[in-house]
Rosetta silent file (secondary structure, phi, psi, omega in degrees, C-alpha in Angstrom):
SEQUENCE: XXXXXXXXXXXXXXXXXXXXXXXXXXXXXXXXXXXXXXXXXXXXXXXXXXXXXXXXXXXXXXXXXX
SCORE:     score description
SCORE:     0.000 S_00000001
   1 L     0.000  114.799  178.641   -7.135   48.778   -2.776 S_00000001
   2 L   -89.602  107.706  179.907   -8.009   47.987    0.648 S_00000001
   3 L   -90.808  141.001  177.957   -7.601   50.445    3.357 S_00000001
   4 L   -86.187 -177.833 -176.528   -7.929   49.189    7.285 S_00000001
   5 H   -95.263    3.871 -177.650   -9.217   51.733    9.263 S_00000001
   6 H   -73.955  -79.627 -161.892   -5.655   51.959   10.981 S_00000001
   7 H   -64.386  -24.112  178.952   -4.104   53.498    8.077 S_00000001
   8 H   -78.812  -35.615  161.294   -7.292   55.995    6.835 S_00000001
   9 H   -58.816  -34.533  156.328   -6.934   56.988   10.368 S_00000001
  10 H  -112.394   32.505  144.207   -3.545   58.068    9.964 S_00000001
  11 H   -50.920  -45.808  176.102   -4.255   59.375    6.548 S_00000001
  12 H   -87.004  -52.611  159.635   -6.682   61.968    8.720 S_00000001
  13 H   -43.431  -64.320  125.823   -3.657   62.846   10.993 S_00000001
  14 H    28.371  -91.835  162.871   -1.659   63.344    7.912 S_00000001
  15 H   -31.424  -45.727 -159.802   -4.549   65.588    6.307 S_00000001
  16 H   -94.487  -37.890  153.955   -5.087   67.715    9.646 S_00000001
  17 H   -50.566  -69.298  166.465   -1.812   68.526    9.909 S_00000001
  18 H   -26.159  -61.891  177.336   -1.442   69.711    6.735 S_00000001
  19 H   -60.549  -85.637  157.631   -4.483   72.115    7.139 S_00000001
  20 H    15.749  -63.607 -172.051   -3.086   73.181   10.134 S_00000001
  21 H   -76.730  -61.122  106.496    0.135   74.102    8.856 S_00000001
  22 H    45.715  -66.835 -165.635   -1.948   75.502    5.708 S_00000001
  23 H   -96.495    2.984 -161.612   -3.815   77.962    8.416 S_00000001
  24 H  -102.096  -76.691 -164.729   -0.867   78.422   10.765 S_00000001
  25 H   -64.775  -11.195  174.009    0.582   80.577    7.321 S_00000001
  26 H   -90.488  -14.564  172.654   -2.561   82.202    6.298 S_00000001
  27 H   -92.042   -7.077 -158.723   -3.108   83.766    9.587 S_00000001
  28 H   -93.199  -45.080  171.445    0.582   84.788   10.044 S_00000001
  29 H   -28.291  -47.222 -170.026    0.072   86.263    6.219 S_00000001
  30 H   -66.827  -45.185  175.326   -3.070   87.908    7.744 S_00000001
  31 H   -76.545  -13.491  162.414   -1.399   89.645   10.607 S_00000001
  32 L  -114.527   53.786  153.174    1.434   91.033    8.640 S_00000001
  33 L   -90.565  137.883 -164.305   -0.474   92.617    6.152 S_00000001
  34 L   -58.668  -25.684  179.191   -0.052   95.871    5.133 S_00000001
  35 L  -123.487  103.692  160.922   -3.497   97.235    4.558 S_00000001
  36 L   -58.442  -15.965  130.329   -5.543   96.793    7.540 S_00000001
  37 L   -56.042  -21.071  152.584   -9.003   97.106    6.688 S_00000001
  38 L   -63.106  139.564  166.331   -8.809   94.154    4.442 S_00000001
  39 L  -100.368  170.968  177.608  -10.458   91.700    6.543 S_00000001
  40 L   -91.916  162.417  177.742  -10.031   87.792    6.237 S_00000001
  41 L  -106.394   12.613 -170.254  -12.821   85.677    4.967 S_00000001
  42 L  -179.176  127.480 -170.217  -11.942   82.938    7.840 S_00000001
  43 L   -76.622  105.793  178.049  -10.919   83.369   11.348 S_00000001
  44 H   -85.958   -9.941  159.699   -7.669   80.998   10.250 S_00000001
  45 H   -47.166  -86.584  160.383   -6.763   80.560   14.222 S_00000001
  46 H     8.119  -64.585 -154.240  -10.137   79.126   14.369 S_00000001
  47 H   -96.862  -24.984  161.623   -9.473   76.819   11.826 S_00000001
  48 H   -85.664  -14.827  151.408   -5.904   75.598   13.048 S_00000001
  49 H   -70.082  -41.252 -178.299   -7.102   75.096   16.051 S_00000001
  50 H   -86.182   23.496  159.430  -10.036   72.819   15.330 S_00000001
  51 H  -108.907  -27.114 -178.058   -7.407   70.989   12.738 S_00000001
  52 H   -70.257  -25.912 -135.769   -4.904   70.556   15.591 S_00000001
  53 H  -116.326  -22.155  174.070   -7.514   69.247   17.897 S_00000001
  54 H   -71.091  -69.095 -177.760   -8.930   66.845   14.650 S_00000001
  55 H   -23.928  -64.556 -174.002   -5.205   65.843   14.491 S_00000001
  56 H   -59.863  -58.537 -162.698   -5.248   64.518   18.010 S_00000001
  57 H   -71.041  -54.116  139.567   -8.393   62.464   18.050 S_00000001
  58 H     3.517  -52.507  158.478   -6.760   61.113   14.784 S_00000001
  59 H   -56.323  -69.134 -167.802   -3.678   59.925   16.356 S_00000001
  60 H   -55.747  -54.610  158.515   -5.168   58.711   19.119 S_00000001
  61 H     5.968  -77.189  175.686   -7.689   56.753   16.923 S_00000001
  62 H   -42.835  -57.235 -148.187   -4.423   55.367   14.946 S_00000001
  63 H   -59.222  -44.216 -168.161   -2.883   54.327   17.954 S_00000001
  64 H   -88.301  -10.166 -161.791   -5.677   52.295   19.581 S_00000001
  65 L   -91.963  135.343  166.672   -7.149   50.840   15.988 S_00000001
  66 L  -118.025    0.000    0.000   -4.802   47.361   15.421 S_00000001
């Protein structure tokens, strides 16, 4: 199975999204929790941001790769 680097590129858009979405519901979990003093064990903003921002340079990658 051969992959080009076109398609592993959007494999990693694919992927980054996912996480993204993934940390987009664990922080909105985190902010409506009930007991405040539990803290999280990962700032998950943090982490959907640098997946959103992974995402992009991903696309663009795809886009320009023929």
């Amino acid at each position: 199975m051969d992959l080009t680097g076109k398609q592993i590129a959007e494999a990693a858009v694919a992927l980054a999204l996912a996480v993204a979405l993934l940390s987009g519901i664990a922080d909105w979990r985190h902010r409506k929790r009930d007991d405040l003093d539990r803290v999280a064990w990962l700032d998950w903003r943090s982490v959907q941001v640098f997946a959103l921002i992974g995402a992009i340079v991903a696309f663009s990658v795809a886009v320009n790769l023929q």
